[in-house]
C-alpha positions in Angstrom: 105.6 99.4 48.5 104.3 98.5 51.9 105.4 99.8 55.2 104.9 98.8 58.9 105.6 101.4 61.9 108.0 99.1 64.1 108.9 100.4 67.2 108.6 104.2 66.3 110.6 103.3 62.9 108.8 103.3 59.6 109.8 99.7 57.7 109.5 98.9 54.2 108.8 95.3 53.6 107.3 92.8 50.9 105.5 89.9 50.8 106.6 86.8 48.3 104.0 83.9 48.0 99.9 83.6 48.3 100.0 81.0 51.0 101.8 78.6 53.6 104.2 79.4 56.3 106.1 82.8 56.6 110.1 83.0 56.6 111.8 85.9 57.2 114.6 86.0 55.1 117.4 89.3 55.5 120.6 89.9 53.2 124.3 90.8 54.6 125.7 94.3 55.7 123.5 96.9 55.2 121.9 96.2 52.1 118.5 96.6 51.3 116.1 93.5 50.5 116.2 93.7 46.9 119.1 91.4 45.9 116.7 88.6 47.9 114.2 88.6 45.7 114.7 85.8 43.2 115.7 83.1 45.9 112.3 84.2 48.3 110.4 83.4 45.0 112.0 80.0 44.4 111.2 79.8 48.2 107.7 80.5 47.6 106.7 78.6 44.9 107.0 75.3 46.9 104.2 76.4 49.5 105.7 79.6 51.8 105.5 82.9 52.0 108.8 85.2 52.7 108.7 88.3 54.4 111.5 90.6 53.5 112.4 94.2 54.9 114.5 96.5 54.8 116.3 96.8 58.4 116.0 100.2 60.2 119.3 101.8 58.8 119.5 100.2 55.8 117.3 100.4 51.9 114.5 102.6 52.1 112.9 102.3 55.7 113.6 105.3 58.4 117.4 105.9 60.2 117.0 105.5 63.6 119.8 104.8 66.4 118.8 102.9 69.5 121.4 102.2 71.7 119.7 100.2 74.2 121.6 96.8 72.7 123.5 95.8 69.5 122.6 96.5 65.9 121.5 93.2 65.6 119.4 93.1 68.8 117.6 95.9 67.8 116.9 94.5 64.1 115.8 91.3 65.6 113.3 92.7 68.2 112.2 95.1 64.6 111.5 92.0 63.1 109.3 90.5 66.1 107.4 93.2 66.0 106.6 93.4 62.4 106.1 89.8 62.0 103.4 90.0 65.1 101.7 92.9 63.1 101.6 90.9 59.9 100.0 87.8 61.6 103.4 85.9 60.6 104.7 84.2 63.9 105.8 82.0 64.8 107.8 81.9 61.7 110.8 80.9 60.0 113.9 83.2 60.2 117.3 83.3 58.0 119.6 85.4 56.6 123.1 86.0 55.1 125.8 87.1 57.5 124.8 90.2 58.8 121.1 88.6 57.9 122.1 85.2 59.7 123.4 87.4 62.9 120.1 88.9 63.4 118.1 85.6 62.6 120.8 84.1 65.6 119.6 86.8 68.1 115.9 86.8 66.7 115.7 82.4 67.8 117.8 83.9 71.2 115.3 86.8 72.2 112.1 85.3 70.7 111.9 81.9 70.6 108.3 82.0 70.9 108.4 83.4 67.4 110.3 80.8 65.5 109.6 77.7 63.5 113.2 77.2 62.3 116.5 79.0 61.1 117.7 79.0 57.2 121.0 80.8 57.9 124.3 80.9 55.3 127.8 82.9 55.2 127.7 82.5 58.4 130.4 85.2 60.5 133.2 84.5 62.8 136.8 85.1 64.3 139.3 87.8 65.2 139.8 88.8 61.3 136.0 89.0 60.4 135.5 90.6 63.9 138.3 93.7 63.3 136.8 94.2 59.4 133.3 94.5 60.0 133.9 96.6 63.7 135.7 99.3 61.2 133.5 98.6 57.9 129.9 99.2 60.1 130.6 101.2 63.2 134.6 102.4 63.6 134.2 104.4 59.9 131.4 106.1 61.1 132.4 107.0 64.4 135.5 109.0 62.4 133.4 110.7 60.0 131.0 112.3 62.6 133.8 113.2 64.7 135.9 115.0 61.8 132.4 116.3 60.4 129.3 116.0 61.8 126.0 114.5 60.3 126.7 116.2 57.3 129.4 113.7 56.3 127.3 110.7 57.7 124.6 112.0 55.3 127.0 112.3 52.7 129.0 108.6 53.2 128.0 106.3 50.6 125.7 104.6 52.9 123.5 106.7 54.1 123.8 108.5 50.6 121.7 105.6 49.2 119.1 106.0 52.2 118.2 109.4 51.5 118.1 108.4 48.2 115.5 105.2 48.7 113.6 107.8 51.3 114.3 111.5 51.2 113.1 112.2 54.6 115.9 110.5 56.2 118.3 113.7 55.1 116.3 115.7 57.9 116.3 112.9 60.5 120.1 112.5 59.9 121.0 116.6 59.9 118.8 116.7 63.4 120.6 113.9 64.7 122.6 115.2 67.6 125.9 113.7 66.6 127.4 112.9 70.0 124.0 111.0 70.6 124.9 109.2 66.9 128.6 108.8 67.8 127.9 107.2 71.0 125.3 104.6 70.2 127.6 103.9 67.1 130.4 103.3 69.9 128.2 101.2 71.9 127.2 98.9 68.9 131.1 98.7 67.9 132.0 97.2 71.9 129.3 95.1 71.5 130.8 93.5 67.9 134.2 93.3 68.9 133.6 91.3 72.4 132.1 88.4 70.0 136.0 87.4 68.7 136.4 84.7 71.2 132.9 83.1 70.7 131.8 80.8 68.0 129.7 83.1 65.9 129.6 86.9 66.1 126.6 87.4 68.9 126.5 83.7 70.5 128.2 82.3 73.0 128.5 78.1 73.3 125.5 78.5 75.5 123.5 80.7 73.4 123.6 78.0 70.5 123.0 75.5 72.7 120.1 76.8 73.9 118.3 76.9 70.3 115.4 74.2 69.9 114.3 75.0 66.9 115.8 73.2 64.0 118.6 75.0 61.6 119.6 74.7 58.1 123.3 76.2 58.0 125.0 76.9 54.6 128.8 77.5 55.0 130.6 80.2 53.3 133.8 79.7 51.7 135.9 83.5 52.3 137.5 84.5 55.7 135.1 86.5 56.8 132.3 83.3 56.8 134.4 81.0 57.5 133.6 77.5 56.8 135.2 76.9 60.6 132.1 79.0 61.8 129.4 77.1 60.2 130.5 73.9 61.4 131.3 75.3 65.4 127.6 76.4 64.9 126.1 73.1 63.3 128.2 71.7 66.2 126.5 73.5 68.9 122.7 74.0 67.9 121.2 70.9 68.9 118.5 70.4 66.0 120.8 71.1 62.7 122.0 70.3 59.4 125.0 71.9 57.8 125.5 72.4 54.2 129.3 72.7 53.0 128.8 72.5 49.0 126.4 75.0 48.0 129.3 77.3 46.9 133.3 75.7 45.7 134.5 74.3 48.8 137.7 75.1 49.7 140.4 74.2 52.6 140.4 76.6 55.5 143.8 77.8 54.6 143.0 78.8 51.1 140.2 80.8 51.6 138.7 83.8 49.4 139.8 87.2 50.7 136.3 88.1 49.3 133.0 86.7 49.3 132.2 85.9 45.9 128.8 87.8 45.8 128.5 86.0 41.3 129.4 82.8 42.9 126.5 83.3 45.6 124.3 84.4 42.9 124.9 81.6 40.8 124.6 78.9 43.3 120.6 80.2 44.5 119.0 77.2 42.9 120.9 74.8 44.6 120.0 76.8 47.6 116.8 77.6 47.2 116.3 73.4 47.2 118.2 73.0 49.8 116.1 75.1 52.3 112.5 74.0 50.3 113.5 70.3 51.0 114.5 71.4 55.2 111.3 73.4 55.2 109.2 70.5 53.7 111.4 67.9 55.9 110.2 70.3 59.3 107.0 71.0 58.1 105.7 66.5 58.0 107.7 66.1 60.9 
C-alpha cells in the first residue's frame, strides 16, 4: 500500500477511481480506512477519484502526538498536506463523525483546498461531548497515569496499530508519557469546550463562514443527533441536508447506538446521494 510522509508522520493512503475530481473521504473514531471502501467505489464509478487514509493515530500509518491544536486540527492540516503532495486540491472533503469533524476544520483552516463537504453522522451536544471526551482522550489519560506506555501499547487501540505497523510498538514505548498524557489532556479541553456550540469544533460563526457548498446526511442515535445536522444545514450558507438516508426517528427516541448494519446497508442510497450533489456542483 502506498504511503506519503505528512508532516514528519508516515501515512498510509489509497486511491479509488482513474479520473475526475478528488474527495477525501475519512470514517468515524479511530478507525482505519477500510470500512470506506465500498461506498468510495460507488463514488468513483460516476467520474471521481477518492482519496482515503488512514489518520496519524489510527489503521496502519505512524503514532504521533502533536499538541499544538486539537486531534482534529492536526488531522485536517495532515490531510492538506497530503492532498498538496498528491496533486489533489482543491478537493472535495467528507467524513463520518469523527471523519465529518475533521472535514469541518479542513473547509475552516484551508479553504483554499476545498471544492465541497460530503459530511454524515454528524456530532453534537453535552451527551456526545462527555462520551467521546472519555471514549478518545479521558481513557487514555488513566491508563498512562496508572501504567505508562506500556498499557497504552497494550489498550485495544493502539493494540491494532502495532499490529497494522509494527514499528509503532517502539515509537509508543519511547514516548515520554507525561509528554503523551499532556497532549492527550490538551486534545480532551479542547473537545469538551465544543458542548455549547452547534457541532463539536464550530462555532455559529465558523459555519457561517463556509462558502463552499455541503451535502449533510443526519444521523439518527444521540451521539449524531439529527438536531446537529439540521443546526449545521442551518448555518453553512451553501447546503443541503439529507434526513432519510437511515430510519428517521423523533429526537426523543433516539438510538443509544449508531447502528453501524443500518449505515452499511443504507451506502447505495448514499452513495447517490453525494454522486447526484457532486454532479449538481460540478455543471454549476
Amino acid at each position: 500500500m502506498p504511503e506519503a510522509l505528512v508532516r514528519g508522520v508516515r501515512i498510509n493512503y489509497a486511491i479509488i477511481g482513474d479520473g475526475g475530481p478528488f474527495i477525501a473521504l475519512t470514517p468515524g473514531s479511530r478507525r482505519p480506512y477500510g470500512e470506506l471502501v465500498d461506498l468510495s467505489k460507488a463514488i468513483a464509478a460516476n467520474g471521481y477519484r477518492v482519496l482515503l487514509h488512514d489518520r496519524r493515530n489510527c489503521g496502519a500509518s505512524d503514532v504521533a502526538f502533536d499538541g499544538s491544536g486539537s486531534e482534529h486540527e492536526v488531522w485536517a492540516d495532515d490531510l492538506y498536506e497530503l492532498g498538496k503532495q498528491l496533486g489533489a486540491l482543491p478537493m472535495y472533503v467528507g467524513g463520518s463523525s469523527a471523519g465529518a469533524r475533521l472535514a469541518i476544520m479542513y473547509a475552516m483552516r484551508h479553504p483554499d483546498g476545498l471544492r465541497g463537504l460530503l459530511l454524515w453522522r454528524l456530532t453534537g451536544g453535552q451527551e456526545a461531548v462527555d462520551k467521546l471526551s472519555e471514549n478518545y482522550y479521558g481513557q487514555y489519560i488513566k491508563l498512562a497515569r496508572a501504567g505508562g506506555m506500556q498499557a497504552i501499547a497494550d489498550s485495544e487501540h493502539f493494540a491494532e496499530c502495532i499490529t497494522a505497523r509494527p514499528s509503532n510498538k517502539e515509537r509508543l514505548l519511547t514516548q515520554d508519557v507525561n509528554s503523551f498524557i499532556d497532549v492527550m489532556t490538551k486534545w480532551r479541553a479542547k473537545f469538551l469546550e465544543s458542548a455549547k456550540l452547534p457541532i463539536v469544533g464550530a462555532s455559529e460563526a465558523d459555519l457561517n463562514a463556509i462558502k463552499a457548498p455541503a451535502c449533510l446526511v443526519a444521523g439518527n442515535d444521540v451521539i449524531h443527533t439529527p438536531v446537529t445536522a439540521r443546526k449545521a444545514a442551518r448555518l453553512i450558507p451553501n447546503s443541503e441536508l439529507h434526513e432519510d438516508v437511515v430510519e428517521r426517528r423523533s429526537d426523543d427516541n433516539l438510538r443509544q447506538e449508531w447502528d453501524r448494519q443500518e449505515w452499511r446497508d443504507a451506502e447505495p442510497k448514499l452513495a447517490k446521494i453525494f454522486a447526484a450533489f457532486l454532479n449538481r456542483v460540478e455543471t454549476n
